[in-house]
Structure formats: C-alpha cells, structure tokens
C-alpha positions as CSV (number, residue, x, y, z in Angstrom):
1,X,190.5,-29.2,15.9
2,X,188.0,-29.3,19.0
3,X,188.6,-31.5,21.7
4,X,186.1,-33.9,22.6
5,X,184.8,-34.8,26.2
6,X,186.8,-37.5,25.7
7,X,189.8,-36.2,25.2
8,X,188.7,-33.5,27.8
9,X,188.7,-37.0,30.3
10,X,192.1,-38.4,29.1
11,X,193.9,-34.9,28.8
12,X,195.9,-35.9,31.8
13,X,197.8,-38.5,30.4
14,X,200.0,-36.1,28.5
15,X,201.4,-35.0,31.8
16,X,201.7,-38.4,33.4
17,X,205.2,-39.3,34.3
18,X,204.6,-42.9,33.1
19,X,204.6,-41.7,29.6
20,X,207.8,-40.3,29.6
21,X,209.3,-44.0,30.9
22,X,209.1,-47.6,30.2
23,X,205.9,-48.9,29.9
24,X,207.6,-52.5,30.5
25,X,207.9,-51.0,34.5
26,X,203.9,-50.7,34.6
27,X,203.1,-54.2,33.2
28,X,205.5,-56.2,34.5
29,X,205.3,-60.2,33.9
30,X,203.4,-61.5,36.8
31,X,205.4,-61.8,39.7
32,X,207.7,-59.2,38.5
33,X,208.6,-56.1,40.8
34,X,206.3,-52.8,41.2
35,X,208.4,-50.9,43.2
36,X,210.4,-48.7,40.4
37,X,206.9,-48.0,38.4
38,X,205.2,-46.8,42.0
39,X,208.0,-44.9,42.9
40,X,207.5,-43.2,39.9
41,X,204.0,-42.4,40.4
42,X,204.9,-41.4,43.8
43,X,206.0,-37.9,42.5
44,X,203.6,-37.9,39.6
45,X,201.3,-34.6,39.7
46,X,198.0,-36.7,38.1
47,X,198.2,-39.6,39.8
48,X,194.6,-39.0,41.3
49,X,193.2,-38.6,37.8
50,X,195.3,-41.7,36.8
51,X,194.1,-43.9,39.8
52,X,190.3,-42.6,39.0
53,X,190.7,-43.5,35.7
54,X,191.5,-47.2,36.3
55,X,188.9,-47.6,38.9
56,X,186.3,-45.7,36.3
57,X,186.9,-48.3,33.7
58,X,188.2,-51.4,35.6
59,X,192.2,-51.7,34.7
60,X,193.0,-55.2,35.5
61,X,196.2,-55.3,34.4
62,X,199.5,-52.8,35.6
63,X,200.1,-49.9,37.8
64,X,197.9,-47.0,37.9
65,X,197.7,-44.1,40.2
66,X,200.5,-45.9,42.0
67,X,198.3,-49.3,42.9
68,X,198.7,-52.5,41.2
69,X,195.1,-54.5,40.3
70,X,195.1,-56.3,43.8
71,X,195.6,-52.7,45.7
72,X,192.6,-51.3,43.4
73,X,190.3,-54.3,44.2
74,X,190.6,-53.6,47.7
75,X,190.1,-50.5,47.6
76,X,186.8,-50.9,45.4
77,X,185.6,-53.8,48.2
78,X,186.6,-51.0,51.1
79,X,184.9,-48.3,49.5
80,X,181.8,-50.7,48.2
C-alpha cells in the first residue's frame, strides 16, 4: 500500500509518546491539570512536528507539542 502525502504529514504520530498513554491527560476537563501530559511531551522526540501540526491546523482543544491552546495562541499573536 503507498503512502499518501498525508500520511507522509502525520507519520509522526506513530512515535509520539502521547499515543502510548492516556489521552484523558491531553484533554483534560477545563480547569483540570497539564502538568503530567507536558511532562510527557517534555521527553517526546516529535514534539516539534506535534506542536507544528496543531498550529498548521488550529487545535483548540488539549496539549500538543507540550503547549495547551492558550500557550499556542500566544505564540501565534508573538509570531504574527
């Protein structure tokens, strides 16, 4: 089977740490903790492709690259 582009793109989420835990830690209700899923992505080897990815296509909800959706707003007005 050939890979598409787009699977090409998404190829590294099969080595993000976040999919071998609980999802629950990435989404948590709002005003629930962030700390256990960031420390996770702390040590994770694609978080960079992670964090582009949710900037790329506007996450508003959980923990990518190791920012919640406020820390990637900023960073989109900063960088803007």
């Amino acid at each position: 089977m050939r890979r598409t582009p787009e699977d090409e793109a998404l190829a590294w989420q099969s080595d993000a740490l976040c999919a071998q835990t609980d999802p629950e830690s990435f989404f948590p209700e709002k005003g629930g903790s962030t700390r256990e899923a960031k420390r996770i992505c702390e040590s994770c080897e694609v978080r960079s492709d992670c964090l582009e990815y949710a900037l790329e296509n506007d996450e508003r909800f959980g923990i990518w690259g190791g920012l919640s959706e406020r820390e990637r707003r900023k960073l989109r007005r900063e960088a803007g």
